[in-house]
N, C-alpha and C positions, 0 to 999 in steps of 0.2 A: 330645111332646118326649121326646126318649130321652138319656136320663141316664147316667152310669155313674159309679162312686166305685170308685177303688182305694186301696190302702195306699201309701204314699211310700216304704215301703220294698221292697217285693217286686214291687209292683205288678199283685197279684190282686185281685182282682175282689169287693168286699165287699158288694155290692147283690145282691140275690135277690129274684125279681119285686118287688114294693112294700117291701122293706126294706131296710135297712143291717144287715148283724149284725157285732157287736164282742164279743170274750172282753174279761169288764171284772172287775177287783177292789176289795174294798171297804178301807177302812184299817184294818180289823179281819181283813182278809185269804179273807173269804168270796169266792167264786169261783161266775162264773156269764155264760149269754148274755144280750144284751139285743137289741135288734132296733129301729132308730129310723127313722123318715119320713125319705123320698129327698128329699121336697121341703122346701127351704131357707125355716125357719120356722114349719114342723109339726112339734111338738113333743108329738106322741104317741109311744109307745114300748112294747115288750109286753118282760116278762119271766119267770121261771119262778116260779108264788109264792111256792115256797120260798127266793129269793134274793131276802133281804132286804136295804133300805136305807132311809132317809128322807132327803126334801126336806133341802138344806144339806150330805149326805154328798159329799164326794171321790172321785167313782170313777177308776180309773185305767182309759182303755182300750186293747184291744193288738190288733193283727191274730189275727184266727182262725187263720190261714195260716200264716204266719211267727212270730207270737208276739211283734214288737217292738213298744214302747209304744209308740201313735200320739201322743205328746207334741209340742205344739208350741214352736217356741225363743223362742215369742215372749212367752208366760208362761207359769205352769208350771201355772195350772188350766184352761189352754186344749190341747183333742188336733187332733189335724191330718190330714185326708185330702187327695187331688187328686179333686176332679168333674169328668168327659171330658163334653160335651157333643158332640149331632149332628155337629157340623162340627170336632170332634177338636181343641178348645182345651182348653184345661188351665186349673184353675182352683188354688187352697190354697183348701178350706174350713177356717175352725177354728169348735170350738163350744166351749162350757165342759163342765168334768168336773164337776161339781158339779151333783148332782141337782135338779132343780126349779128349775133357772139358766137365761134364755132368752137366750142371746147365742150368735149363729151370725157368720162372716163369709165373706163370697167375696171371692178379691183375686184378679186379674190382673196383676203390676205393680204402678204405683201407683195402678191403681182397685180400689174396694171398694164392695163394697154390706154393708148390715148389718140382720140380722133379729133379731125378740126386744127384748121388753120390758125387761129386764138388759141389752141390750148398750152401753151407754154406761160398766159395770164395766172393761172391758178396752182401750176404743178408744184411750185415753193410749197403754196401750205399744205396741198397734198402730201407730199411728199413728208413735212415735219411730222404729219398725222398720223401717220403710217410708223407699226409697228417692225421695226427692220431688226 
């Protein structure tokens, strides 16, 4: 299954063979790359070991490319990319910023699928946001 994930705002290309990478900052303002699983609910992730953070931290993350926050509008500890599948549909993923948080979503409209053990954290406002 061939995947792809862009930024919603420039619309480059943020997957590299088996990763996602994201410029992400901490709220103490340290700066640094992460790199997260393509696949929706793999929640593994590599970073440099010198950029430090802990489980419950707030990251903000931003396009590599462009540099604009991938922030979602639908809360404000949730970031937002679009996933292109094979047959060129377009999805909203959002995940949470919040390290060691497992809430992922895929919406089409008004369907959603929802991954991670956390994601019952955010589905209220999702779900308010949502055109039904």
């Amino acid at each position: 299954m061939s995947l792809n994930y862009v930024c919603p705002h420039c619309n480059g290309y943020l997957n590299l063979e088996d990763c996602l990478v994201f410029s992400v900052e901490t709220k103490d303002k340290k700066k640094g790359l992460i790199s997260l699983h393509p696949e929706l609910g793999n929640y593994e992730f590599k970073k440099h070991p010198g950029f430090d953070f802990q489980a419950g931290d707030e990251l903000e993350f931003y396009c590599p490319i462009c540099h604009e926050p991938l922030s979602s509008d639908k809360h404000k500890k949730l970031a937002k990319v679009i996933m292109i599948d094979e047959d060129n549909n377009r999805y909203d993923v959002l995940f949470s910023k919040v390290a060691g948080e497992k809430s992922t979503y895929k919406i089409e409209g008004e369907t959603m699928e929802i991954f991670g053990d956390d994601s019952a954290e955010y589905l209220d406002f999702i779900n308010l946001s949502m055109n039904f």
